[in-house]
N, C-alpha and C positions, 0 to 999 in steps of 0.2 A: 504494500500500500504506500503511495507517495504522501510527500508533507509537502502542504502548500500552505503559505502565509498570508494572512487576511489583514489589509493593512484600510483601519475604519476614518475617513476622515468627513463623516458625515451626512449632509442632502440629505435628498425627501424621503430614498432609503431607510435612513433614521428619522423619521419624522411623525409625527403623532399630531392628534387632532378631536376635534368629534369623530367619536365612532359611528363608522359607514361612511363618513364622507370625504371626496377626494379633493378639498377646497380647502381656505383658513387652517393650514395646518404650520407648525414650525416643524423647521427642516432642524437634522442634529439632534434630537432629544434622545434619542433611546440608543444603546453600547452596538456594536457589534455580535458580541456574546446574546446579546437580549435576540437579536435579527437570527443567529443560530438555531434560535431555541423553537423557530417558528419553523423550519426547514427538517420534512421528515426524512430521515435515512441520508443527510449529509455527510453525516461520520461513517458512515457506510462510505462514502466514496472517499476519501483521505485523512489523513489525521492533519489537524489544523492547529495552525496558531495564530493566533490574533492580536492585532498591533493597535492599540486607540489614538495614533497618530493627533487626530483634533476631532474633534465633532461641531463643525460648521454648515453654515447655510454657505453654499459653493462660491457664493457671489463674496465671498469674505475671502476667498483664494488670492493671493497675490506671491509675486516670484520669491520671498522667502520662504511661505511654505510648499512651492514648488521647489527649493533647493533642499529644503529639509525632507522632502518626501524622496525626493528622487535619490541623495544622500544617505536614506535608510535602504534604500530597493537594493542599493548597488553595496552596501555593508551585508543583509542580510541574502545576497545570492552567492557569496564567497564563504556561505554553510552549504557543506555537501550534503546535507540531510536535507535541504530545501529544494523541490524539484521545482517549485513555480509560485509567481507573485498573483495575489488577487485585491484590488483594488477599490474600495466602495466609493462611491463619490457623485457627489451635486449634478442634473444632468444640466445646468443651464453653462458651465465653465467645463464642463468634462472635455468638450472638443478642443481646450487650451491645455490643460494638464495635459492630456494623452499626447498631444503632438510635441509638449517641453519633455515628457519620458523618453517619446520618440527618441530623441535627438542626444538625451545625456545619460542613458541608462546601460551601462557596460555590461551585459548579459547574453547569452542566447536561450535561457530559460524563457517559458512562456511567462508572460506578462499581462494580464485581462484588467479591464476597467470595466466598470459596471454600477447604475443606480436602478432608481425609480421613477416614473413619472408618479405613482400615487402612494400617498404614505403608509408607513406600517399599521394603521390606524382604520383604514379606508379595508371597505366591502372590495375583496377580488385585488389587495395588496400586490404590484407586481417584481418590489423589489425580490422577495423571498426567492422566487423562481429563475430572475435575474441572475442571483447570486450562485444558486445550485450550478444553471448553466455554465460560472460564468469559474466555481471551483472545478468541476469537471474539463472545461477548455482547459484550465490551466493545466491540467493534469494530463493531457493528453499528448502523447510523443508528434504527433503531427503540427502542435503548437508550437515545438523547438525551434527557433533561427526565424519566425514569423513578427518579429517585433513587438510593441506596442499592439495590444487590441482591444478594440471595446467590446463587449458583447451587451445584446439588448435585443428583448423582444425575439430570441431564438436566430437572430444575425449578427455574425461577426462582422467588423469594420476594421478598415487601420487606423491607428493613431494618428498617421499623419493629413488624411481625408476626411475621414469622421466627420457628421457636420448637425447640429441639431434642427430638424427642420420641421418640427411640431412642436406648436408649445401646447398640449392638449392633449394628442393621442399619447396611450402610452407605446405604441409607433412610430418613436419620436425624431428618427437617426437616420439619416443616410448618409452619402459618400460619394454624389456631382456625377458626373458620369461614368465613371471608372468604376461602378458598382462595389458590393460587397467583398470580403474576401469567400466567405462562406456562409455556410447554414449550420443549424445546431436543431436535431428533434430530440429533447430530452437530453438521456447524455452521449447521444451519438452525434459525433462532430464530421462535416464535410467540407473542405475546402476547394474551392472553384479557381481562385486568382489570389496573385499577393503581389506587394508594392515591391517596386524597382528600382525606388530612391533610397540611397543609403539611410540606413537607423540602427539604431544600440550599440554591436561592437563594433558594427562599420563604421559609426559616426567618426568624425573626427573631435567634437564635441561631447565624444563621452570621457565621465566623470564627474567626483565631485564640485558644487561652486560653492562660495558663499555672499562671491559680491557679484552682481549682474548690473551692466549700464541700464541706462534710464532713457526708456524709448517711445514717443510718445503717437496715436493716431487721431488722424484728421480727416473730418468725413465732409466728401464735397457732397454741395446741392445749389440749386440755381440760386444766384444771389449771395451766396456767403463771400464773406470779407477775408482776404489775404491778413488779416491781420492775425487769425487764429493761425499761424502759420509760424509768426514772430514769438507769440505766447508759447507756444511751446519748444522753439526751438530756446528757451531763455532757460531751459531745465532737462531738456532732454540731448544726446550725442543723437539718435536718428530720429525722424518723423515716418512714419507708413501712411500713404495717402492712401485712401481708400475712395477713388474716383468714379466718375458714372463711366456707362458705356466697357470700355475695354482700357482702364483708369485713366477717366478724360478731366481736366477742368480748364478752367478758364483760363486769360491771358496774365488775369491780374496774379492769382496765382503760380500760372510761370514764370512770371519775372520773379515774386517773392523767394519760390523754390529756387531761380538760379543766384541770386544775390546770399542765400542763407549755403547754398551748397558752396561757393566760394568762400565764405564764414566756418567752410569745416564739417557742416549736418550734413550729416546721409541719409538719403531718401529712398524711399522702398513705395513703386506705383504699384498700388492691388487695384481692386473695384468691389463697388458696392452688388453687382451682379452676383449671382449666386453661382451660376457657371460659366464652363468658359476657361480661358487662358488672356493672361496679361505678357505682352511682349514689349520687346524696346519697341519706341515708336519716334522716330525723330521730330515729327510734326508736333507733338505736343513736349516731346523733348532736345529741342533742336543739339545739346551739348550735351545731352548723355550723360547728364547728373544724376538722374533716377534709374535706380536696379528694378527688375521687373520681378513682382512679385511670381511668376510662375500661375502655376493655380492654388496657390494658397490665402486663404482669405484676409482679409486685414488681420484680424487678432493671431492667428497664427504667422503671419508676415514679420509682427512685431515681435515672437517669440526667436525665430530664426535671428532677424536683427541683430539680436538683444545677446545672444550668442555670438554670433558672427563679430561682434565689435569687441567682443573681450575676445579673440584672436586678433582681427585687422581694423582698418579704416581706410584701407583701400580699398576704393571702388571696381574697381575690375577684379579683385579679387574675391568681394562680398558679389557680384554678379554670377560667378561664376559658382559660389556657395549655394546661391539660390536656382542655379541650375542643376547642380547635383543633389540637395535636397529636396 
């Protein structure tokens, strides 16, 4: 029997409410241990141990307890007794955790992320079943060298794609076009496709951190002022523009972005589309200041960044980062 490690850092998973109801609940209330104890015949499938990491509502996530989380993962896979990590966590930030494990988590053991949309509290609770699936992925030899994964709702996702795209179903996830990696009935695992972009031991980015630059996003829409542009570059080493179209904006803001990128700021063009690919575009960047976010979306854009600048600040070589991840 394998040992897989349950590391609880909160969300709706853990969340409690009126009973039956999937609304007005707080996220974080109840252990991980307590979430166990609702799961028939889990210890039937591994012996587990469980980490209370924090017990937060996800939205309370920020990159020290991403360094601190990611910094436990990569301590506790360097136990040979531990075959696999399993992860509880918030679904509204889960798409950002998963893709910072992604990139810093020095492992080829399986790795699963997993919440709830309704809390432990609520009629037809769906973290419980989540998590069953979601220690069984982890346990399974076919999850080896597959990265970062979230499981939810009986589909596996990458880390690096994940993307929440219901705030309501508890089918709440998907992954742009580039579809899932697989499927999960019960504890039988199938896998169909997996990511091509470097993660975990291949990162060049894996290991421990404790300090991350400060990198901040700016979301265009018709009318807004270049002046949000200046604000944040007063506190942040990069901006991620998160643009319309194929990450478009205006003139006033190309000038601000070329004036702030000879000031030093490095810029990262996503868009606010939800699919799709961002590419160099000379027309909206006549001097090649901005790195093209790939298909990565703003908040993950800003996680790469944010990494990527604690190695360089060279721009063709942060271009080239975000083409290999």
């Amino acid at each position: 029997m394998k040992t897989i490690a349950i590391i609880a850092t909160g969300g709706t998973i853990a969340g409690t409410g009126q009973n039956g109801k999937t609304v007005g609940y707080h996220a974080g209330e109840i252990s991980v241990d307590d979430i166990l104890q609702s799961i028939p015949g889990i210890h039937e499938v591994s012996r587990i141990r469980t980490f209370q990491l924090c017990n937060l509502d996800s939205n309370e996530m920020n990159k020290e307890i991403w360094m601190q989380l990611s910094n436990t993962i990569n301590s506790l896979v360097l136990d040979e007794d531990i075959d696999g990590i399993v992860v509880t966590h918030g679904t509204d930030l889960i798409e950002e955790t998963s893709y910072y494990l992604t990139l810093t988590l020095n492992t080829n053991k399986p790795v699963v992320i997993t919440g709830a949309m309704r809390p432990d509290t609520a009629t037809s609770a769906d973290g419980p079943f989540n998590l069953y699936q979601a220690v069984n992925l982890a346990c399974s030899d076919k999850a080896r060298g597959k990265g970062v994964m979230v499981l939810f709702s009986n589909t596996i996702f990458s880390g690096r794609d994940v993307q929440k795209v219901n705030n309501f179903k508890i089918d709440a996830f998907g992954q742009k076009a580039s579809g899932c990696l697989g499927y999960m009935q019960d504890e039988e695992v199938y896998f169909f496709s997996e990511s091509f972009k470097k993660h975990t031991s291949n990162s060049v980015f894996a290991g421990n951190y404790t300090t991350l630059p400060d990198v901040g996003i700016a979301y265009f829409y018709g009318g807004v002022d270049s002046s949000i542009l200046y604000h944040l570059a007063e506190k942040n080493e990069g901006i991620v523009l998160v643009g319309s179209g194929s990450g478009n904006y205006s003139q006033a803001w190309l000038n601000a972005i070329n004036d702030l990128s000879e000031k030093g700021i490095v810029f990262v063009r996503s868009s606010r589309v939800s699919e799709g690919i961002v590419f160099s575009d000379k027309v909206f960047d006549p001097n090649e200041y901005c790195v093209a976010s790939n298909t990565l979306s703003g908040q993950k854009a800003r996680i790469l960044l944010m990494l990527a600048l604690k190695k360089t600040k060279n721009r063709e070589d942060i271009k080239r980062i975000f083409n290999e991840y």
